[in-house]
DRENNU-142694 format. One record per atom (N, C-alpha, C): z, x, y; residue in one letter; atom name. Coordinates in steps of 0.2 Angstrom, whole numbers, plus 5000, padded with zeros to 4 digits. Atoms other than C-alpha are relative to their C-alpha. Example, Ala and Ser with C-alpha at 12.3 -4.5 7.8 and 13.67 -1.06 7.14 Angstrom:
BEGIN
((5000; 5004; 4994); 'A'; 'N'),
((5039; 5062; 4978); 'A'; 'CA'),
((5000; 5004; 5006); 'A'; 'C'),
((4999; 4996; 4994); 'S'; 'N'),
((5036; 5068; 4995); 'S'; 'CA'),
((5003; 4996; 5005); 'S'; 'C'),
% end
This chain:
BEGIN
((4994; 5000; 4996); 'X'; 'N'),
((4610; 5163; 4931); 'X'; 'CA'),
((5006; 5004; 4997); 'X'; 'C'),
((4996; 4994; 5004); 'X'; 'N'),
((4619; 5174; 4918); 'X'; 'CA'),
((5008; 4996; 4997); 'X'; 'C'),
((4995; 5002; 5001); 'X'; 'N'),
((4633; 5159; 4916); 'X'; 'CA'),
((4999; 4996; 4993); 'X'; 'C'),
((5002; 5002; 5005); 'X'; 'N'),
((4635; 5151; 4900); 'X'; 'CA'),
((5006; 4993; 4997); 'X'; 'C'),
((4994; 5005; 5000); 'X'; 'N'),
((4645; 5135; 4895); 'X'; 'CA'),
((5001; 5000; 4992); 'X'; 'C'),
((5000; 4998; 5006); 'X'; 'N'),
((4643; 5140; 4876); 'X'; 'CA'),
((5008; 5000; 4998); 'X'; 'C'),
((5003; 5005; 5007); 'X'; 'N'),
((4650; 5130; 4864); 'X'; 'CA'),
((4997; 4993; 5002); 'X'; 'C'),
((5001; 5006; 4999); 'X'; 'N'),
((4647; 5117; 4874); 'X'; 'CA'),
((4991; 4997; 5001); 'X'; 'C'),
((5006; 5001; 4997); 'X'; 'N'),
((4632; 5107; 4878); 'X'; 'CA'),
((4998; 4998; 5007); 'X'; 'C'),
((5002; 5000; 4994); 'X'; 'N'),
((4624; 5106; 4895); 'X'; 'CA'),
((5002; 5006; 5004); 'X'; 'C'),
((5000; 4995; 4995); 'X'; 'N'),
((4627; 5117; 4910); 'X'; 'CA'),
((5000; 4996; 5009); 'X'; 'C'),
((4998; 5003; 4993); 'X'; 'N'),
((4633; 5114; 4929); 'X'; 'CA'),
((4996; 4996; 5004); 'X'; 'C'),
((5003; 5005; 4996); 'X'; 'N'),
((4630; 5099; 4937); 'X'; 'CA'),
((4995; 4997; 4995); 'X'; 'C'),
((5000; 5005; 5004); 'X'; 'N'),
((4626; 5090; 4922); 'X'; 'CA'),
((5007; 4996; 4996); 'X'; 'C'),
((4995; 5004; 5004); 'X'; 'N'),
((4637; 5076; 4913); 'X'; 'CA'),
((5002; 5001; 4994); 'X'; 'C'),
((4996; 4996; 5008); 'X'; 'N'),
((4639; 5085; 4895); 'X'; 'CA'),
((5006; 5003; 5003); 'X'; 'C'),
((4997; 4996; 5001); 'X'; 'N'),
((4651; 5095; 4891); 'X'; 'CA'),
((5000; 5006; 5002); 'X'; 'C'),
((5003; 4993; 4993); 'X'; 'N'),
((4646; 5110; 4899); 'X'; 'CA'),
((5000; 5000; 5007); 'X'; 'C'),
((5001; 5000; 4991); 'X'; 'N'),
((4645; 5103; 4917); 'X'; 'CA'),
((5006; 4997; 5000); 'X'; 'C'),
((4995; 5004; 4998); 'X'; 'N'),
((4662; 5094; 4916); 'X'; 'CA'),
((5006; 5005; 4999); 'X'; 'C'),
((4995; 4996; 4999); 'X'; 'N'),
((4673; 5106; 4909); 'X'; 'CA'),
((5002; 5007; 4999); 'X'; 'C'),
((5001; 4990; 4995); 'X'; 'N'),
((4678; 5121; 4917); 'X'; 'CA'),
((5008; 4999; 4998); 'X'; 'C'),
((4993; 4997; 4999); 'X'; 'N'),
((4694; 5130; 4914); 'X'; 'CA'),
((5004; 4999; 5004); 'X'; 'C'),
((4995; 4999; 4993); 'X'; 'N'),
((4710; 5132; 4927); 'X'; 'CA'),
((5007; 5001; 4997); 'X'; 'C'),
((4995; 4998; 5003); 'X'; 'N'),
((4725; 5136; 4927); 'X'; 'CA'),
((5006; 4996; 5006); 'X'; 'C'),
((4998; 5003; 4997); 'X'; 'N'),
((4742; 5130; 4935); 'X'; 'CA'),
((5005; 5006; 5002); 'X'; 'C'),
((4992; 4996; 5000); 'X'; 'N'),
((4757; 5142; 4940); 'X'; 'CA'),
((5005; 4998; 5005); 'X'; 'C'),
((4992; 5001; 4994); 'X'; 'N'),
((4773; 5134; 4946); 'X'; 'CA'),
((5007; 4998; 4996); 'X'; 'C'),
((4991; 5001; 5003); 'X'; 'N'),
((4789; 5137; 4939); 'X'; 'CA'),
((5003; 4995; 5003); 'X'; 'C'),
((4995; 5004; 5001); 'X'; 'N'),
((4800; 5124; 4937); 'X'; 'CA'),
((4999; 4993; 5002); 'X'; 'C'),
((5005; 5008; 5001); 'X'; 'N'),
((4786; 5109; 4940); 'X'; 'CA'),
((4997; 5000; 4996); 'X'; 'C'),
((5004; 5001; 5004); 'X'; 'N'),
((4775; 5113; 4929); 'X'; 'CA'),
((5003; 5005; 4993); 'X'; 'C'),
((4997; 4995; 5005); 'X'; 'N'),
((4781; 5119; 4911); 'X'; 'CA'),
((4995; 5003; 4998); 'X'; 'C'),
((5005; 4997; 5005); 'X'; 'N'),
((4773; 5133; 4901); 'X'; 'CA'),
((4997; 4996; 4998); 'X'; 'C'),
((5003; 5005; 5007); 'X'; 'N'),
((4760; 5128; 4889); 'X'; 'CA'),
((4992; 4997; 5002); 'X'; 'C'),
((5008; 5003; 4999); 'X'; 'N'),
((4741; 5119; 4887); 'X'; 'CA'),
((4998; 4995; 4999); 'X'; 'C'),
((5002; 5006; 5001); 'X'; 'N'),
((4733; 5104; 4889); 'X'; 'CA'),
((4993; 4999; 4999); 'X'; 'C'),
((5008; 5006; 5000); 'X'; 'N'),
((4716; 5094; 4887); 'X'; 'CA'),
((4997; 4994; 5004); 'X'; 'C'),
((5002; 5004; 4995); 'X'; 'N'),
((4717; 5084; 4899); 'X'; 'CA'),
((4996; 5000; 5007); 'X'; 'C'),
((5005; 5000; 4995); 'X'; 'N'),
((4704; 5078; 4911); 'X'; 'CA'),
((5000; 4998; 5006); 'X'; 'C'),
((4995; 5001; 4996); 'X'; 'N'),
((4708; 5082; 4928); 'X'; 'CA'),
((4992; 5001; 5005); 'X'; 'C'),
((5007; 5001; 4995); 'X'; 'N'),
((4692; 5078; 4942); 'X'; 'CA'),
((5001; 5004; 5005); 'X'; 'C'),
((4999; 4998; 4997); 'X'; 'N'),
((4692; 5090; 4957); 'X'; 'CA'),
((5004; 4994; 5006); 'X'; 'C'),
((4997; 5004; 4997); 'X'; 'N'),
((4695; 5074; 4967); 'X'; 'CA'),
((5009; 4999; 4999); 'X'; 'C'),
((4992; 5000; 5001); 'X'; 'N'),
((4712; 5075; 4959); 'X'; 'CA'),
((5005; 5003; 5002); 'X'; 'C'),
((4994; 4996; 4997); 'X'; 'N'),
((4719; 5089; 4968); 'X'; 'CA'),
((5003; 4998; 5005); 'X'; 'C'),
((4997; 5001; 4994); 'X'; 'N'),
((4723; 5083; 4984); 'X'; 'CA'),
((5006; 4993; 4999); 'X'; 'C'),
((4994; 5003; 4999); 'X'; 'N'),
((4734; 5067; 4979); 'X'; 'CA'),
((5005; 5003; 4995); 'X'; 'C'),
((4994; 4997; 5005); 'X'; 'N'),
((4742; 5078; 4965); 'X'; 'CA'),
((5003; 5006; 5005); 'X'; 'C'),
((4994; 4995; 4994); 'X'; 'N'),
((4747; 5092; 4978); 'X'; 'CA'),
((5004; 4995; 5004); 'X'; 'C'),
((4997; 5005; 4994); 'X'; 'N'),
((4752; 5077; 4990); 'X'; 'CA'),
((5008; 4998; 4995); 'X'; 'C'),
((4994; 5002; 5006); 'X'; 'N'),
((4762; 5070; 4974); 'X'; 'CA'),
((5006; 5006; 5001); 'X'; 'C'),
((4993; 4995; 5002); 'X'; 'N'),
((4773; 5087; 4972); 'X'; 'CA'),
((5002; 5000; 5006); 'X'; 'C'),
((4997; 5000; 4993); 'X'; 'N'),
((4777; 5086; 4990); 'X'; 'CA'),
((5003; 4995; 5002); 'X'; 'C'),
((4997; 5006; 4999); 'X'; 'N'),
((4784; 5069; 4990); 'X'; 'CA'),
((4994; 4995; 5005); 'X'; 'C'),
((5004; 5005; 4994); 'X'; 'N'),
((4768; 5062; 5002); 'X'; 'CA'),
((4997; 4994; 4995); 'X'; 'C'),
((5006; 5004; 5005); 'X'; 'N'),
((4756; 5047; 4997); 'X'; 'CA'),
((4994; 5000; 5005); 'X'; 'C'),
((5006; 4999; 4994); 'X'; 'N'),
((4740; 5046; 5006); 'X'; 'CA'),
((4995; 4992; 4997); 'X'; 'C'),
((5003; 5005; 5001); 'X'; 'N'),
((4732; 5027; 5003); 'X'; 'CA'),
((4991; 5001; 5003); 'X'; 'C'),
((5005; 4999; 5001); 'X'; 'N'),
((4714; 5028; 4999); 'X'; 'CA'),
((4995; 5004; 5001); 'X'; 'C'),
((5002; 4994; 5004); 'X'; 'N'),
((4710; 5044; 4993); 'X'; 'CA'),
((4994; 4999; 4992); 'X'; 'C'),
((5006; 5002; 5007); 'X'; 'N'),
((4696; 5045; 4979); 'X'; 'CA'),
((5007; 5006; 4995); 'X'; 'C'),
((4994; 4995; 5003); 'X'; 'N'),
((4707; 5054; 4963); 'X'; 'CA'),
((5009; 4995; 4999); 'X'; 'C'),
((4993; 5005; 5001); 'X'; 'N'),
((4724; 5051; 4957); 'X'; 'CA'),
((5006; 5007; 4999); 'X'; 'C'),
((4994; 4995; 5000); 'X'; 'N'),
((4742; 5062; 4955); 'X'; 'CA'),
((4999; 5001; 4991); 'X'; 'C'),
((4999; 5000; 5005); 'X'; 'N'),
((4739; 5068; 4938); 'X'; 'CA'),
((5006; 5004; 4996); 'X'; 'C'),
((4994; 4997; 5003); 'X'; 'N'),
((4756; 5078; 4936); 'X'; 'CA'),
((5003; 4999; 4993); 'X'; 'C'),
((4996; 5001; 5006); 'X'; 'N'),
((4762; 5067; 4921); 'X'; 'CA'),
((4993; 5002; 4994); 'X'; 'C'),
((5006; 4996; 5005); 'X'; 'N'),
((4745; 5072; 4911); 'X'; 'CA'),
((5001; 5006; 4999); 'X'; 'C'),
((5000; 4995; 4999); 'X'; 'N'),
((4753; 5088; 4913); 'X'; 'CA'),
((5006; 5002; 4993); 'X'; 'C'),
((4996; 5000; 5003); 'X'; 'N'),
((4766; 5083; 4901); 'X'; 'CA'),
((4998; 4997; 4995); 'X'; 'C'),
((5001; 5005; 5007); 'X'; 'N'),
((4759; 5069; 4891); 'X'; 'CA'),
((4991; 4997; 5002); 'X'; 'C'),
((5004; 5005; 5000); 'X'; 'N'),
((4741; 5069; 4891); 'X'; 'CA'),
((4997; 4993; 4997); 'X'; 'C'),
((5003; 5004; 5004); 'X'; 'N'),
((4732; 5053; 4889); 'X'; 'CA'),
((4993; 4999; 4998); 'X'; 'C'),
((5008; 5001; 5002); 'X'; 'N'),
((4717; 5049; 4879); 'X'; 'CA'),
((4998; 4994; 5002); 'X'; 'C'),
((5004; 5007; 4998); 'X'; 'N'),
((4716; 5031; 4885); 'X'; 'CA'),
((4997; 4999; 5006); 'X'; 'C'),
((5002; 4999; 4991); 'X'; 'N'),
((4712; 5035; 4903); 'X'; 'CA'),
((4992; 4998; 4999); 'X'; 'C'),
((5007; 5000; 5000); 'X'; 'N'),
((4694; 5031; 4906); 'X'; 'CA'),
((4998; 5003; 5007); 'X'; 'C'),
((5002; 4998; 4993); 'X'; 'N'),
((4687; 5041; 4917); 'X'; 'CA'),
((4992; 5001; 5001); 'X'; 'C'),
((5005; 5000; 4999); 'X'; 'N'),
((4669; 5042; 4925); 'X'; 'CA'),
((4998; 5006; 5004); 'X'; 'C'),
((5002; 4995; 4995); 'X'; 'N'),
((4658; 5055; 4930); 'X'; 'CA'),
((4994; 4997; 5005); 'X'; 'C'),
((5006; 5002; 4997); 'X'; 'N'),
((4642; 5050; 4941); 'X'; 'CA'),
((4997; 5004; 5006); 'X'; 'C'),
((5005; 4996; 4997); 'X'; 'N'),
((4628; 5060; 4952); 'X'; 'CA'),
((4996; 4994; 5004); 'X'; 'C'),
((5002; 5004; 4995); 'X'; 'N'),
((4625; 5049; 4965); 'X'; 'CA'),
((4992; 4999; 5001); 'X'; 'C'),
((5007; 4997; 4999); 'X'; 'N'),
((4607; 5058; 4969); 'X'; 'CA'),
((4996; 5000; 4994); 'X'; 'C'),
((5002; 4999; 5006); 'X'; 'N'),
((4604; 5062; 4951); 'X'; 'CA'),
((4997; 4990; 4997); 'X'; 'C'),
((5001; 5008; 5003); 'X'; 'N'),
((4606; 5042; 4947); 'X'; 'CA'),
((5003; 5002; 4993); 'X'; 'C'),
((4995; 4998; 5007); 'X'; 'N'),
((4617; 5048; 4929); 'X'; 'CA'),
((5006; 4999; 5002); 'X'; 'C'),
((4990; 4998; 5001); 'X'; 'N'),
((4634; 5049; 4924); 'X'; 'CA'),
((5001; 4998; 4992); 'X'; 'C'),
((4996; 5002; 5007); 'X'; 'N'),
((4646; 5046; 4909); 'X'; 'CA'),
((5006; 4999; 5003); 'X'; 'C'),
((4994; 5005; 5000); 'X'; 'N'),
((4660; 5037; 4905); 'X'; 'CA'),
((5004; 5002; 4991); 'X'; 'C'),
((4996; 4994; 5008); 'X'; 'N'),
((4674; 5047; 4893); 'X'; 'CA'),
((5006; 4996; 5002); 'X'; 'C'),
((4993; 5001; 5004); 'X'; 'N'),
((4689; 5039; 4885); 'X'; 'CA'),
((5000; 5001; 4994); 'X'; 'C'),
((4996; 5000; 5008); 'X'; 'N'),
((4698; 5048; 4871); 'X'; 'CA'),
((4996; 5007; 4999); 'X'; 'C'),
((5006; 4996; 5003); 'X'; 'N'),
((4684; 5058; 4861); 'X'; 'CA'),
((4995; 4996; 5003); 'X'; 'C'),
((5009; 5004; 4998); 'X'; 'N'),
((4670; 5046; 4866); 'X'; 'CA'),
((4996; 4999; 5006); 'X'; 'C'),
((5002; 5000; 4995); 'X'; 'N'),
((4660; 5047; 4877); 'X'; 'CA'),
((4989; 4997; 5003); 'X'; 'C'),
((5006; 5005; 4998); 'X'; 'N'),
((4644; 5036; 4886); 'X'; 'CA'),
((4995; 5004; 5006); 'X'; 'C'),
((5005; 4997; 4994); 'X'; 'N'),
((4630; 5045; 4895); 'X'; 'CA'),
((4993; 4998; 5000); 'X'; 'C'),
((5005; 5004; 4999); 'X'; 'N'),
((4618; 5037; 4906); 'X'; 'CA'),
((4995; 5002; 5003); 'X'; 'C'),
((5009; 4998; 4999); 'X'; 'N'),
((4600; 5038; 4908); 'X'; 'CA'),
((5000; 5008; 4999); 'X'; 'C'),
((5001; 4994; 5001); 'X'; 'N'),
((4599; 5054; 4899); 'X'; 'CA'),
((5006; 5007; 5004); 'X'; 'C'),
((4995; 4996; 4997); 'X'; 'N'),
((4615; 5063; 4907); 'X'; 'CA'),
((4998; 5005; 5006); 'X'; 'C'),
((5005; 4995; 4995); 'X'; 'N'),
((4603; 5073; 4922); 'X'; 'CA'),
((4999; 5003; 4998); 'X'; 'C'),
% end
């Protein structure tokens, strides 16, 4: 495929580290400050964090507004990944993290 997730371990569409974190970037002066974070941010989460900056709410959307992680990540958050089809997933809070039945 030519793509490589290197340092990490795994590759897309697995539960390591390789299939989970992808780079991105953010640009919007004077919502988002310069600067870098580590925080773990699900694709589901774009839609109610875009809704969030526009003042909407949308009740029962999958995801969450993670704007303040943009300030102050947390590591306590637990968040889950899972492959419906695969039958896998993990479960990350902090540094640590739980991956099931062999990560796919």
């Amino acid at each position: 495929t030519g793509a490589s997730a290197f340092p990490f371990r795994g590759a897309k569409r697995t539960v390591f580290e390789g299939g989970i974190r992808t780079p991105s970037f953010i640009y919007a002066p004077g919502i988002v400050a310069p600067g870098e974070t580590n925080a773990v941010t699900r694709i589901v989460d774009v839609g109610p964090t875009l809704l969030g900056l526009v003042g909407a709410t949308v009740r029962g959307l999958d995801g969450r507004d993670v704007r303040s992680d943009w300030e102050r990540p947390s590591n306590e958050d637990l968040v889950l990944f899972y492959d419906k089809a695969a039958r896998c997933g993990a479960a990350v809070r902090g540094q640590y993290k739980y991956v099931l039945n062999g990560g796919c």
